[in-house]
N, C-alpha and C positions, 0 to 999 in steps of 0.2 A: 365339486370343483373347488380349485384353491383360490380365492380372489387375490387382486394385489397388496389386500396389508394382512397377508399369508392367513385367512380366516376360511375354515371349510362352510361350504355350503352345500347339502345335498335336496333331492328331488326326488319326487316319485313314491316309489312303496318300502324303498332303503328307509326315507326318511318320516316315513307315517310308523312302520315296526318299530323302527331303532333309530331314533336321533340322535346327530351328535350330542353327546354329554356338555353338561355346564358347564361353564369357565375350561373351552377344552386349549385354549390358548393358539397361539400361531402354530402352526404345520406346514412344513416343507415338500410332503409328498403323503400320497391317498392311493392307497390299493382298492384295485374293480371292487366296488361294492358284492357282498353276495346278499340272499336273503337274509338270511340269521346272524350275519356278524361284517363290521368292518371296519380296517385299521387305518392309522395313518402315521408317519415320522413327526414329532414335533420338534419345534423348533430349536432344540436341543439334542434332538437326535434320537430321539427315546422311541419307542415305538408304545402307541396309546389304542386299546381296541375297544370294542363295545359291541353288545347285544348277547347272543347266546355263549358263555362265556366255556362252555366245552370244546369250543371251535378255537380258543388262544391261549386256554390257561397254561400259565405258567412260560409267558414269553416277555414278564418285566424281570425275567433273570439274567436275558442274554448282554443287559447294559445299550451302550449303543448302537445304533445299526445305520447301515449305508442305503439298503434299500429292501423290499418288502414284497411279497407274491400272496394272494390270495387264492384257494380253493373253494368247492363247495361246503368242505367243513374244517378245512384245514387252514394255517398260514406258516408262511417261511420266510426267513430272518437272512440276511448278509451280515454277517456284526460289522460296522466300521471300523474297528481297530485291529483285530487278527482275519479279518476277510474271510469268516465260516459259517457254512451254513446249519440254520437250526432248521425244524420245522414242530409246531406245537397242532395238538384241536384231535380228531378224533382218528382213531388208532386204525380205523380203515383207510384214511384215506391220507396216504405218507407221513405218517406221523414218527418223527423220526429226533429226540431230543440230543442223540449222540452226533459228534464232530460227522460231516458226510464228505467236505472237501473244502480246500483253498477255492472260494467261489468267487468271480466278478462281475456276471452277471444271473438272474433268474427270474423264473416266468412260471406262473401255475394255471393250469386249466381245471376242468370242475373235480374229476380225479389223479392228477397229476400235476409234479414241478418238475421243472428242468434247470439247469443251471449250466454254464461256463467255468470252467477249470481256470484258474490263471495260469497253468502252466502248461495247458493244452488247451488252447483259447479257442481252435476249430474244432474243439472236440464239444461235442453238448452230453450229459447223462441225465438222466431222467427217474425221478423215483415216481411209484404209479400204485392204484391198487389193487 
């Protein structure tokens, strides 16, 4: 949970494996915890992960981001600035580093994300594995 002077706070077995990191600063937004890994947007817009680090690496390339989707071993990115989607973490389950679409919204389940087109906004696509 995000408190009011934007500090995360977690609960449970997220936070006995994988605590938040030190000095992790204010955060604006937190994707569903999974087991093995979870991210959040800081207050800068950056996106900051932690735990098993095969499940995001290579997701402080994408720069900024607007908002953030977690899988079972995957995550996926909106950049804030050109609105595209990434997705980084393990090669089964949507891992997809190349441009996928103009995205405004997205959502990931334990094998799968979805997202909204901005140019076919009732349309949803879905990458899965």
């Amino acid at each position: 949970v995000i408190t009011e002077n934007q500090t995360l706070e977690c609960f449970g077995r997220i936070r006995q494996a994988f605590p938040p990191p030190a000095g992790l600063g204010p955060v604006t937004d937190v994707g569903a915890p999974r087991k093995n890994h979870n991210c959040v947007i800081d207050a800068g817009g950056y996106p900051k992960c932690w735990g098993m680090p095969e499940f995001y690496s290579g997701i402080q390339t994408v720069g900024t981001v607007g908002a953030l989707a977690m899988g079972y071993a995957h995550v996926c990115v909106i950049t804030s600035d050109m609105r595209q989607l990434y997705c980084f973490g393990d090669n089964g389950f949507a891992r997809s580093t190349e441009l996928v679409a103009p995205a405004v919204a997205i959502s990931s389940g334990y094998f799968h994300t979805c997202f909204v087109t901005q140019l076919r906004k009732s349309f949803v696509s879905c990458l899965a594995r």
